[in-house]
N, C-alpha and C positions, 0 to 999 in steps of 0.2 A: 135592924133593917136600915139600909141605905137611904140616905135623905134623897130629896129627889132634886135639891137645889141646894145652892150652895147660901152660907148665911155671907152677910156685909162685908164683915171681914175678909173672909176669903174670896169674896171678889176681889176685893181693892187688892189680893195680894197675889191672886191670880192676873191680873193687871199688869206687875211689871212685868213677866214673863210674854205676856201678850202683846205690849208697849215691843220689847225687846225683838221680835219676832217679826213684827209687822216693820219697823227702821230696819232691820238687816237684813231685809227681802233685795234680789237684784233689781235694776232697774227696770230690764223689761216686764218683766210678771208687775211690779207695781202696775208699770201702765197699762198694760192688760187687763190687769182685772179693777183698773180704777174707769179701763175705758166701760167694763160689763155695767159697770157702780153706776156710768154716767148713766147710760141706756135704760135701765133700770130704776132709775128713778125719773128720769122721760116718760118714760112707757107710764108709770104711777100720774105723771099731770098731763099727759095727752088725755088718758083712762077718765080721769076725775072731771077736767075739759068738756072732755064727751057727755059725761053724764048728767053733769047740772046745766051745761049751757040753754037749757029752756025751762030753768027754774029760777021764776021769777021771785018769790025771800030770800036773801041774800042768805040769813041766817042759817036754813035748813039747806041751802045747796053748798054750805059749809061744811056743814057736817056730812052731806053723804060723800063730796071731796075727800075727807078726810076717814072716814070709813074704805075709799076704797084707795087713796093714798098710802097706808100704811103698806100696800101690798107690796111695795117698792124697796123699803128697810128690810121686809123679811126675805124680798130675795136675796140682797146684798149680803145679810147677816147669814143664813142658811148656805147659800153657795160659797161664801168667805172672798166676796168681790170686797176691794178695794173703794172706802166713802169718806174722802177727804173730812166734811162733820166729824164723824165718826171716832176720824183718828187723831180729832183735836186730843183725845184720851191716851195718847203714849205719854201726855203728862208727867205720868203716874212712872211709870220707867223713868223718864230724866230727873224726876225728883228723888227715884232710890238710887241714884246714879248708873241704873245697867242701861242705861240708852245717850249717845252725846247727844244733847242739845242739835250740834248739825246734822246728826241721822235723821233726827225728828222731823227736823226743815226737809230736811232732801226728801222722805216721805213726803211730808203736804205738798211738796211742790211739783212730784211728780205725779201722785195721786188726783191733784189738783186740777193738770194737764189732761189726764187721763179723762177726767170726770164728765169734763168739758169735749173732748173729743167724741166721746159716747153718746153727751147729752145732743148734738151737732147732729151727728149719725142719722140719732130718734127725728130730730125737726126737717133734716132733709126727707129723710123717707115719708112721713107724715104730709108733707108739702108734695109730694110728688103723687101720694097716694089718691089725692082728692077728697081726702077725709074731713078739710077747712068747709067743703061744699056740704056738707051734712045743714040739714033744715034750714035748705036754702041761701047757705051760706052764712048763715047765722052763727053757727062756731067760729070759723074766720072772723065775722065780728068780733066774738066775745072773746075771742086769742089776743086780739088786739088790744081791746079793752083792757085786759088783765095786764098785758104788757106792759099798757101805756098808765094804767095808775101804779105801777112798781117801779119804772123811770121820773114818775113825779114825785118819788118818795125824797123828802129832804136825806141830806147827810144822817142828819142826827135820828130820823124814826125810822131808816133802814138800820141802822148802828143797833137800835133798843130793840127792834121787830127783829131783826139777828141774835142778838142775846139770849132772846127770852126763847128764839126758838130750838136753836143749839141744847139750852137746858133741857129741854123735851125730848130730844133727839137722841143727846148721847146718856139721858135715865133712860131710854126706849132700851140702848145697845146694852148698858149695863147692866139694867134686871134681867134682857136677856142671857147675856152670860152668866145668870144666877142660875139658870133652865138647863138641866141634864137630858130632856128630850127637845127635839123638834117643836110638838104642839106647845110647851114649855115656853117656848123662845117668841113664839109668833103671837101669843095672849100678853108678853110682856112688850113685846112690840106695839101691837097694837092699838092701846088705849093713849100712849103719851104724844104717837104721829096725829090720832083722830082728833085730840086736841090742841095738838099745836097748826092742824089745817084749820078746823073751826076756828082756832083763835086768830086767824090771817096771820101769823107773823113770817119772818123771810129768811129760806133758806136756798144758800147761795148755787148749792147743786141744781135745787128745782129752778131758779131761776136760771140757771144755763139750756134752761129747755124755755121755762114761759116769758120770757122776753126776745130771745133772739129768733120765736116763731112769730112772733109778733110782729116783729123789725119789717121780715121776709115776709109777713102776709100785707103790710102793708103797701106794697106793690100792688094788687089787687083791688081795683076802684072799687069793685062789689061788695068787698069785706071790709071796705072800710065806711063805704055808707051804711052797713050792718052796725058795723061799730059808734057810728057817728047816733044814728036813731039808738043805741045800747044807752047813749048819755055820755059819750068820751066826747070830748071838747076837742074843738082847733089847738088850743094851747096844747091840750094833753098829746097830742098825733105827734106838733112840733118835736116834743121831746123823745117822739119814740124812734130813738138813732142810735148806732154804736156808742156813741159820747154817752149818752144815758142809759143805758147799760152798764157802761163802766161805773158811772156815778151811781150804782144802785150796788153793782157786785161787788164795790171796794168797801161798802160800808157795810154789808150784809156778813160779808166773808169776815171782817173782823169784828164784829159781834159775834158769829157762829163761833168763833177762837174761844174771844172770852167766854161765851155763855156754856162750850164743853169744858174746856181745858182748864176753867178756873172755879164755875159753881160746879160742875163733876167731879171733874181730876181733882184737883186742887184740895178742893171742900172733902171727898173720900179721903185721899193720902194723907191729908191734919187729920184725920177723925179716926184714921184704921192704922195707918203707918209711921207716921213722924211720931 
């Protein structure tokens, strides 16, 4: 009888063909479906936003975050949208040599674009929707809130909070490609998103939704005295501006590199294929 999954090995070597496929895609369809990726993983922190923001233990409105966050990786992965994390794993391709090095780039960079165009998409429509006015504005607080402790994050704990989440992310993608069915895919997804929201660390896609709704809700005097009684500080508001954005996504994004492309990719390809 047919296995219903594939074993280690044959991931990692299913991999470079996958690596190889995803780099010599045309540009438009990258950004197409990197734009679906952004959106999609929007829709996953608006969703989770929504659900804990009047859940007062930090800890348990972590977890149910993260229960309904994973819903986000199984669209991407199921539909085959484009998630710049994700494809930190062409790796694997440029170390068996079927992918250059610059294809790889030219992936993240447009996937990248894409990610962020989609994530954009999600927070305009969300801001226009009046969704931020949910219990009494209270989510527009807590948007902000969340925003403004991710632009206080120094260099170096977005750097490590990006690492450790990436590893999460791209074993999420990986077991899933071990899954010959759908329900398959979405159990192996599941468990390693729920814990990498639980565990708060930082990934760069989501944060192209939960900081720059933040930025934009903080126009809104209502949502920011929500925010202010949340426990977010003067200081913390100060920083929540394009500049701190940047200073959270540069260092997020390159943790999320290393924490796919070198404890996944890397760590598989030494273990199955070099």
């Amino acid at each position: 009888m047919e296995k219903a999954y594939l074993a280690p090995a044959e991931i990692a070597a299913d991999y470079i063909e996958i690596g190889s496929k995803k780099a010599s895609q045309p540009w438009y369809r990258l950004l197409l479906l990197g734009i679906l990726a952004g959106a999609f993983i929007a829709f996953a922190a608006e969703g989770s936003n929504v659900a804990i923001h009047t859940v007062s233990s930090v800890g348990l409105g972590k977890a149910l975050a993260g229960a309904l966050f994973a819903t986000g990786l199984m669209m991407v992965v199921v539909t085959g949208a484009e998630l710049f994390t994700g494809n930190t794993l062409i790796l694997v391709s440029c170390m068996e040599k079927k992918t250059r090095w610059i294809a790889m780039l030219r992936n993240w960079a447009i996937v990248y674009l894409g990610n962020f165009i989609g994530s954009m998409l999600i927070v305009i429509f969300i801001l226009q929707s009046g969704q931020l006015n949910f219990s009494g504005g209270l989510l527009g607080g807590f948007s902000i809130k969340i925003a403004a402790y991710k632009t206080g994050l120094s260099f170096s704990n977005a750097f490590f909070l990006g690492i450790m989440c990436n590893w999460l992310v791209c074993l999420a993608v990986w077991m899933a490609a071990a899954a010959k069915d759908i329900a398959g895919k979405m159990l192996a997804i599941f468990f390693p998103i729920w814990l990498f929201i639980t565990s708060g660390f930082e990934h760069c896609v989501a944060n192209m939704y939960y900081i720059p709704v933040g930025i934009l809700a903080k126009n809104n005097p209502s949502w920011v005295a929500e925010a202010l009684a949340l426990g977010t500080t003067g200081e913390q508001l100060d920083m929540l501006h394009w500049g701190g954005f940047l200073s959270n996504i540069i260092p997020v994004t390159l943790g999320n590199i290393v924490g796919g492309s070198i404890f996944v990719g890397m760590m598989y390809w030494r273990s199955f294929l070099y």
